[in-house]
C-alpha positions as CSV (number, residue, x, y, z in Angstrom):
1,X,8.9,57.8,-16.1
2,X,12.0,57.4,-13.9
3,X,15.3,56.0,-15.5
4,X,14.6,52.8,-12.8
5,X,10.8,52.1,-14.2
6,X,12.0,52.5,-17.4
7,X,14.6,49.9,-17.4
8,X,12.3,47.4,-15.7
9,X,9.7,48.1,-18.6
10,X,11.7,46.9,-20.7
11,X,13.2,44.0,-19.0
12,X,9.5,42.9,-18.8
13,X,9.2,43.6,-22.9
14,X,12.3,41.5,-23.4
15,X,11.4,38.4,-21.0
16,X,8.3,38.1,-22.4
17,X,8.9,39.0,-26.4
18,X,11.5,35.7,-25.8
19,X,9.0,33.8,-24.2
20,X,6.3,34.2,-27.0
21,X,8.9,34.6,-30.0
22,X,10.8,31.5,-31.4
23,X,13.0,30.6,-34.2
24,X,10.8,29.0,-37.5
25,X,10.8,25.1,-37.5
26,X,11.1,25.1,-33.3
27,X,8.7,24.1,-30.4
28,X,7.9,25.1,-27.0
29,X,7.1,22.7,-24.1
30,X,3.5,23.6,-24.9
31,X,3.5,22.4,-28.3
32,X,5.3,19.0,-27.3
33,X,2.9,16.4,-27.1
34,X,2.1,14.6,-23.8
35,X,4.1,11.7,-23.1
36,X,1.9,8.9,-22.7
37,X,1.2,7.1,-19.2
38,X,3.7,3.9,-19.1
39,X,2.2,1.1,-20.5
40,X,-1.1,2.7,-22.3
41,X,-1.6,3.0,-25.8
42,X,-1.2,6.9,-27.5
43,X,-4.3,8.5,-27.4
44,X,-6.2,7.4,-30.4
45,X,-4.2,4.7,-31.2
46,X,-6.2,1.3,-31.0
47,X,-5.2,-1.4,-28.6
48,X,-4.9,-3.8,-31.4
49,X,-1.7,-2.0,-32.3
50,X,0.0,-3.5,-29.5
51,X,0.8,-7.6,-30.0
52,X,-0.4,-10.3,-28.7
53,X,2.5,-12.1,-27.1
54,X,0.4,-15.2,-26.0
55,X,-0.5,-15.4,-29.8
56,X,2.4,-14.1,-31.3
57,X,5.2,-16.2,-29.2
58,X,3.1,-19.1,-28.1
59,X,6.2,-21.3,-27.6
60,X,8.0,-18.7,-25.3
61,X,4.5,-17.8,-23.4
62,X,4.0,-21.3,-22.4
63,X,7.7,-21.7,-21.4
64,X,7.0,-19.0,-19.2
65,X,3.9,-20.5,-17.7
66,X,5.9,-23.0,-17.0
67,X,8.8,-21.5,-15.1
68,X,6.4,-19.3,-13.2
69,X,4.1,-22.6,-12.2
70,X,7.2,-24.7,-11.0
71,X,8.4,-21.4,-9.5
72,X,5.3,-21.3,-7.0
73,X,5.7,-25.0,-6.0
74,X,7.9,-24.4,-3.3
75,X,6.2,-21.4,-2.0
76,X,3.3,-20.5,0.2
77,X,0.5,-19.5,-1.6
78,X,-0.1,-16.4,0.4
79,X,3.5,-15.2,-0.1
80,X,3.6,-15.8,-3.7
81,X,1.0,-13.1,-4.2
82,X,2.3,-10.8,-1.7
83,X,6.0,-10.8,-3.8
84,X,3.5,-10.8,-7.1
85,X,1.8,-7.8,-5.5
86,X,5.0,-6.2,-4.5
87,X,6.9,-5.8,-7.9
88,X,3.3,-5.0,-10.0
89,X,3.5,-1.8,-7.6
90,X,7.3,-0.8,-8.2
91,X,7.0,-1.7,-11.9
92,X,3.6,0.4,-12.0
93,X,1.7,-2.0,-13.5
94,X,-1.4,-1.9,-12.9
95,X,-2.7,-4.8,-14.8
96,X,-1.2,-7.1,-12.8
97,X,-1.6,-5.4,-9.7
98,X,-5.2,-5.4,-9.7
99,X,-4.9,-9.1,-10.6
100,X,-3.2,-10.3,-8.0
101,X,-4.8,-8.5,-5.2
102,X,-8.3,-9.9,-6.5
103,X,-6.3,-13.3,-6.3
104,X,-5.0,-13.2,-3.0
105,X,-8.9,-11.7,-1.9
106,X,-10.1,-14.8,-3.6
107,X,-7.6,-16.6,-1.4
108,X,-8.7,-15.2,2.3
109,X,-5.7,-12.2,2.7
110,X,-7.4,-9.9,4.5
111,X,-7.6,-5.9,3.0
112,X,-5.1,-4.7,6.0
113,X,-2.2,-6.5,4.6
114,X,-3.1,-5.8,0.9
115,X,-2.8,-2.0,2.1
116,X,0.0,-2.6,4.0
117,X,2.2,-4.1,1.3
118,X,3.6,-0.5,0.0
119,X,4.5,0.1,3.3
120,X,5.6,-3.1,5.0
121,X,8.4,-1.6,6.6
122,X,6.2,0.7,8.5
123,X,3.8,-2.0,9.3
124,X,6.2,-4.9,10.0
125,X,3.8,-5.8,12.4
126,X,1.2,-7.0,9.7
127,X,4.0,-9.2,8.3
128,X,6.0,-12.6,9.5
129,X,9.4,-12.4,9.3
130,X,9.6,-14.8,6.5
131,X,7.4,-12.2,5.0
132,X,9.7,-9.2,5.7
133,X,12.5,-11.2,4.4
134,X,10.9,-11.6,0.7
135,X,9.5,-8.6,0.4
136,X,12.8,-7.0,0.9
137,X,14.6,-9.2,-1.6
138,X,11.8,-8.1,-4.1
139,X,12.1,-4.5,-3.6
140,X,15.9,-5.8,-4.4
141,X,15.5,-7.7,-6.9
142,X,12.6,-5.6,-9.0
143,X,15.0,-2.7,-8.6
144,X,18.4,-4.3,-8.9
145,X,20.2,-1.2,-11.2
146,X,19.8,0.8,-8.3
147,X,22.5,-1.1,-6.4
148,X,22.4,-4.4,-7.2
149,X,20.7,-7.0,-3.9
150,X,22.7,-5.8,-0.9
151,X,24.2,-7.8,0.9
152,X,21.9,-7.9,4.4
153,X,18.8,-8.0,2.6
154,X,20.0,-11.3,0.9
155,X,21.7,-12.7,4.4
156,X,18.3,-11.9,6.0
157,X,16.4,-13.9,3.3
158,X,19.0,-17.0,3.1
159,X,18.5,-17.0,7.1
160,X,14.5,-17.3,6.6
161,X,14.1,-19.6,4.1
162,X,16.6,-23.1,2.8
163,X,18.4,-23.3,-0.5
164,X,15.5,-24.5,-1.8
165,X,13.3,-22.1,-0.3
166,X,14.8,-19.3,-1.4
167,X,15.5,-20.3,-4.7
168,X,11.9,-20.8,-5.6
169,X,11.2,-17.2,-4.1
170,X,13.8,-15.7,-6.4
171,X,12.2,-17.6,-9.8
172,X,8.8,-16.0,-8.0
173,X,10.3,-13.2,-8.1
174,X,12.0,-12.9,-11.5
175,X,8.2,-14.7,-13.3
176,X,6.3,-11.6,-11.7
177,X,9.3,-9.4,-13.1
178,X,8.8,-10.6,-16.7
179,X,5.0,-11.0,-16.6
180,X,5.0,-7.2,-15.7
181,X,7.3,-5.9,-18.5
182,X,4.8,-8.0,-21.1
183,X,1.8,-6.5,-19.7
184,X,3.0,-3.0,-19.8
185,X,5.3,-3.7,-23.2
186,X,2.0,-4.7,-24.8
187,X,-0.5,-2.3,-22.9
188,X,-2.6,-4.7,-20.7
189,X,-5.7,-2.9,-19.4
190,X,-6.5,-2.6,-15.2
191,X,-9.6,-4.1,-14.9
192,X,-9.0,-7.1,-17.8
193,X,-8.2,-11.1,-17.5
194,X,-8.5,-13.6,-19.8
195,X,-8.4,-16.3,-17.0
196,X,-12.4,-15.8,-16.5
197,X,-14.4,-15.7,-19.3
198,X,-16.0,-11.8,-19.0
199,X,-13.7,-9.1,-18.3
200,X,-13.9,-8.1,-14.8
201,X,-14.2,-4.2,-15.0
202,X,-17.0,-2.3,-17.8
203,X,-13.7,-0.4,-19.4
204,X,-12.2,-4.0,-20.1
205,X,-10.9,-4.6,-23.4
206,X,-8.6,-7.6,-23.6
207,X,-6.8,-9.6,-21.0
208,X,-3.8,-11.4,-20.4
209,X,-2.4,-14.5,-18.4
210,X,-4.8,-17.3,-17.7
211,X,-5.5,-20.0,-14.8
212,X,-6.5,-18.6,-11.4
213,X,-3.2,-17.7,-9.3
214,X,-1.0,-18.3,-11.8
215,X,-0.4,-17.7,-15.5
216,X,-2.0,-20.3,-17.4
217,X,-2.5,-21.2,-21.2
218,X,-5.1,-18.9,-22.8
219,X,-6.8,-22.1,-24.2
């Protein structure tokens, strides 16, 4: 064995004696346990562990309800689940993502525009401006500690919609906010909703909001 071979021999003894040898007490990456998918119970861990917040804070849940129903008031109905649908994908919930495409299905939007909606900018075409204009200020607002709602993307919407207007698509915007961090807080199940009496997917557990395109009392 040359002087070269020998020294990579051991290199190859000492790179992989560190990798399989470890102090007492100490874990590998292998031996950490998988961090679980955002907004889904551990593995194991029942659903029940999670709270109720309908049940729990029924004072607060219908005060929400009503924000998000006087929110909607001013606002086409079509837009209102395309800003709903919108923020469900950047918050990755998928609760209230599949709810609100069923919704606006239910309502006539056709499946182009459902697709489209991660992509609008690409696909402006599928979109009115008004559109464009609130979907931009709810990329902005879901996302607002990356850099706050610039100042174009707020012009743009104050030049589409009145005072009024706009103001009733920002509380759209900041209901679908808050009824995403509650479905994902308390693990909401894709698939589940307590609006319709039978869950709506054979996995479904439990549901959440109630009252078809909105977020109704739970009875």
């Amino acid at each position: 064995m040359t002087t070269q071979t020998a020294q990579m021999a051991q290199t190859t003894y000492t790179t992989d004696t560190m990798l399989t040898t470890r102090t007492p007490g100490t874990r590998t990456p292998a031996d950490r346990p998988a961090r679980p998918e955002s907004g889904r119970s551990e593995p194991g861990r029942p659903e029940s562990a999670r709270l109720d917040f309908a049940r729990s804070a029924p004072g607060a849940f219908k005060a929400l309800i009503g924000f998000d129903a006087a929110a909607r008031a001013s606002v086409d109905p079509a837009l209102v689940e395309l800003i709903q649908i919108r923020s469900s994908h950047q918050n990755h919930c998928a609760y209230c993502l599949h709810m609100h495409t069923n919704d606006a299905r239910t309502a006539g939007e056709s499946e182009d525009r459902l697709h489209m909606v991660p992509l609008w900018r690409e696909a402006r075409h599928f979109f009115t401006e008004r559109e464009q204009a609130a979907l931009a200020l709810t990329e902005a607002v879901t996302l607002v500690a990356d850099g706050g709602v610039p100042d174009d993307v707020y012009a743009e919407a104050a030049a589409q919609f009145d005072a009024t207007e706009l103001a009733h698509v920002l509380a759209v915007i900041l209901a679908i906010n808050t009824w995403n961090r509650i479905a994902l807080t308390t693990a909401k199940t894709a698939g589940t909703d307590q609006r319709r009496p039978e869950p709506s997917h054979p996995r479904a557990g439990h549901g959440g909001r109630a009252g078809r395109g909105g977020h109704g009392s739970r009875g």
